[in-house]
C-alpha positions in Angstrom: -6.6 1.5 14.8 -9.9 1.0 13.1 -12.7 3.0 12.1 -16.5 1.1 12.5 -17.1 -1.3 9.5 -17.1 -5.3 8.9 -14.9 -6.8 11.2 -14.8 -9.8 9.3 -13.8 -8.5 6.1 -10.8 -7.0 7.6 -9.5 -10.2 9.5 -10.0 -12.4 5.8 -8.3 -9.4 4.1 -5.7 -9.1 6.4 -5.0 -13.1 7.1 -5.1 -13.6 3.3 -2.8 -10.7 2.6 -0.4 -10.2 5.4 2.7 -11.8 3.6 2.1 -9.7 0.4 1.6 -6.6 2.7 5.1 -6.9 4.5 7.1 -8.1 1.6 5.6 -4.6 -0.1 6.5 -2.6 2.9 9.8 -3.8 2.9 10.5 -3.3 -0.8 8.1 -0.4 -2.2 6.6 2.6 -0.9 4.2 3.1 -3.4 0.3 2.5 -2.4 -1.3 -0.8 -3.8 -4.4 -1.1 -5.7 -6.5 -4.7 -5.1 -9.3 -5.1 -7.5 -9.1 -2.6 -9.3 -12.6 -2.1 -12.1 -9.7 -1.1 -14.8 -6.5 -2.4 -14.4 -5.2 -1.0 -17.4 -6.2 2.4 -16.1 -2.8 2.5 -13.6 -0.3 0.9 -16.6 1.3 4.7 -15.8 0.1 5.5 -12.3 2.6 5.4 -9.4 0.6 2.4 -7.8 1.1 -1.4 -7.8 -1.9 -3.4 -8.8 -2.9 -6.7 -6.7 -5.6 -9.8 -6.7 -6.9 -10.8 -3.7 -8.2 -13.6 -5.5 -11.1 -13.5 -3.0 -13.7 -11.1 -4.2 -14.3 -8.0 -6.7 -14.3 -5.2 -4.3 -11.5 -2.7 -4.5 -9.6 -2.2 -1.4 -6.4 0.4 -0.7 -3.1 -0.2 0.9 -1.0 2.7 1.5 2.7 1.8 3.2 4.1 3.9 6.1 7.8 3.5 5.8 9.0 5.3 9.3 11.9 3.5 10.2 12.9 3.6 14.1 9.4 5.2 14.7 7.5 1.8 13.1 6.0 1.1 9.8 2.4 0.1 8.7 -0.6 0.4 6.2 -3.6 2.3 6.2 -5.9 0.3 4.5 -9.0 1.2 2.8 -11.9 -1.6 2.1 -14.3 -1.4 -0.5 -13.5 1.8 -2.6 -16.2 3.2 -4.7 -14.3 6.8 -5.6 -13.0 7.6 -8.7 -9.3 7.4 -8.6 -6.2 9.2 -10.1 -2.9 9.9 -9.5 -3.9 13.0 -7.5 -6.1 11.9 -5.4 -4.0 9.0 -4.6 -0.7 10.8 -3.9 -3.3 13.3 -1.5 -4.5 9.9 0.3 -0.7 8.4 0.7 0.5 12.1 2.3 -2.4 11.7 4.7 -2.3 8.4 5.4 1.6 8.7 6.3 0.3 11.8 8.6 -2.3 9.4 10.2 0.0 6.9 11.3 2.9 9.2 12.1 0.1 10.6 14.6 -1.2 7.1 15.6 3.1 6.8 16.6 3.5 9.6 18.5 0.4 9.5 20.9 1.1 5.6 21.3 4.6 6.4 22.6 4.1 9.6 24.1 6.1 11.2 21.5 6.6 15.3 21.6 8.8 18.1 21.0 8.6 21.1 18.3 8.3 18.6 15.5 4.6 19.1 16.5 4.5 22.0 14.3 6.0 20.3 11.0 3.3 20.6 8.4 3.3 17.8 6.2 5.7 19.3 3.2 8.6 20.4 5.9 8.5 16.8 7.0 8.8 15.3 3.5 11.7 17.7 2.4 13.4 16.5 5.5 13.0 13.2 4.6 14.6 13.7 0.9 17.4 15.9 2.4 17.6 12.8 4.6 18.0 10.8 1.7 20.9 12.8 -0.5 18.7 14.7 -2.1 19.2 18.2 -3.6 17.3 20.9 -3.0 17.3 21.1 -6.9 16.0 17.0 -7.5 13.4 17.4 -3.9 11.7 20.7 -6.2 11.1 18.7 -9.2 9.7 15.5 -7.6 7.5 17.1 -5.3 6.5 20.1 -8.1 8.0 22.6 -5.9 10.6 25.7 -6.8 14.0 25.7 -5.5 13.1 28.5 -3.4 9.7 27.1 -2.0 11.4 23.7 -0.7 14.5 25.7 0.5 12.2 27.5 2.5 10.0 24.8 3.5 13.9 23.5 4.7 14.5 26.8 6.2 10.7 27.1 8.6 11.8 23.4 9.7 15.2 24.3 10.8 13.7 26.9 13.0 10.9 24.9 13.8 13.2 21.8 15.6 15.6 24.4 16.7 18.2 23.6 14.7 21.2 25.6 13.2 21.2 23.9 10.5 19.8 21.2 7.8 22.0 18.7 9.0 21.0 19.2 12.8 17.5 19.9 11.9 17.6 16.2 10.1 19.4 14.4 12.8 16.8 16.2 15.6 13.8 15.1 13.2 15.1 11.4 12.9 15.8 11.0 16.9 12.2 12.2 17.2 11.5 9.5 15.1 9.7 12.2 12.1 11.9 11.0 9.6 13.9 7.9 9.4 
């Protein structure tokens, strides 16, 4: 999936960068930085900082880690915005949301997990992963309550009975892996 721009650029980016690209999906979910004007100005950003060794232009690469549903990047070429941590976590959440999307029409996926918003999805996810309610509220900056309740809507939402369920629904719907 593409949006209109130099065809050309992407198929040098991409042939020059593939093997980087995978070996990062497979070992880090954290967005990569290529080119970046300041280096120095990520020493304490959650990103990883790349050369293409080809050119000065700063390009994105945001990893979609969604197991059985497929992984991927969304890439973003020639970046003139001012970035910071915000605005980079805000891109990764939607560019996780793009290709979760991009999955789902390509294989015809459907069922209440429509209705996840983006937050139920990702406390899923952490559940998923061992985490407490307690640990989920402090990563994402989120009360106890606010992610138990977020736990609670997507429960209902995948017609579950409870977390465990609503987890084991979301990953056979391929939402979470």
């Amino acid at each position: 999936m593409q949006s209109s721009g130099s065809q050309a650029l992407v198929n040098k980016f991409i042939l020059g960068q593939s093997e980087f690209l995978l070996k990062h999906l497979y070992s880090s979910p954290v967005p990569v930085i290529f080119n970046p004007k300041d280096a120095a100005a990520f020493a304490n950003s959650p990103v990883f900082v790349a050369s293409t060794g080809a050119n000065d232009e700063t390009h994105l690469a945001f990893p979609a880690q969604l197991g059985t549903m497929g992984n991927g990047f969304v890439l973003f070429f020639n970046v003139r915005a001012v970035l910071n941590n915000d605005l980079l976590i805000d891109l990764h959440r939607k560019s996780l949301t793009v290709i979760r999307e991009k999955m789902r029409l390509a294989f015809g996926i459907s069922a209440g997990s429509e209705n996840l918003n983006d937050r139920e999805i990702e406390c899923l996810q952490l559940v998923g992963n061992g985490m407490k309610s307690e640990a989920i509220g402090e990563q994402l900056n989120l009360s106890v309550h606010t992610v138990n309740a977020y736990l609670g809507s997507a429960t209902t939402k995948l017609n579950a009975v409870n977390r465990i369920q609503a987890i084991a629904k979301a990953i056979r719907l391929g939402v979470i892996a």
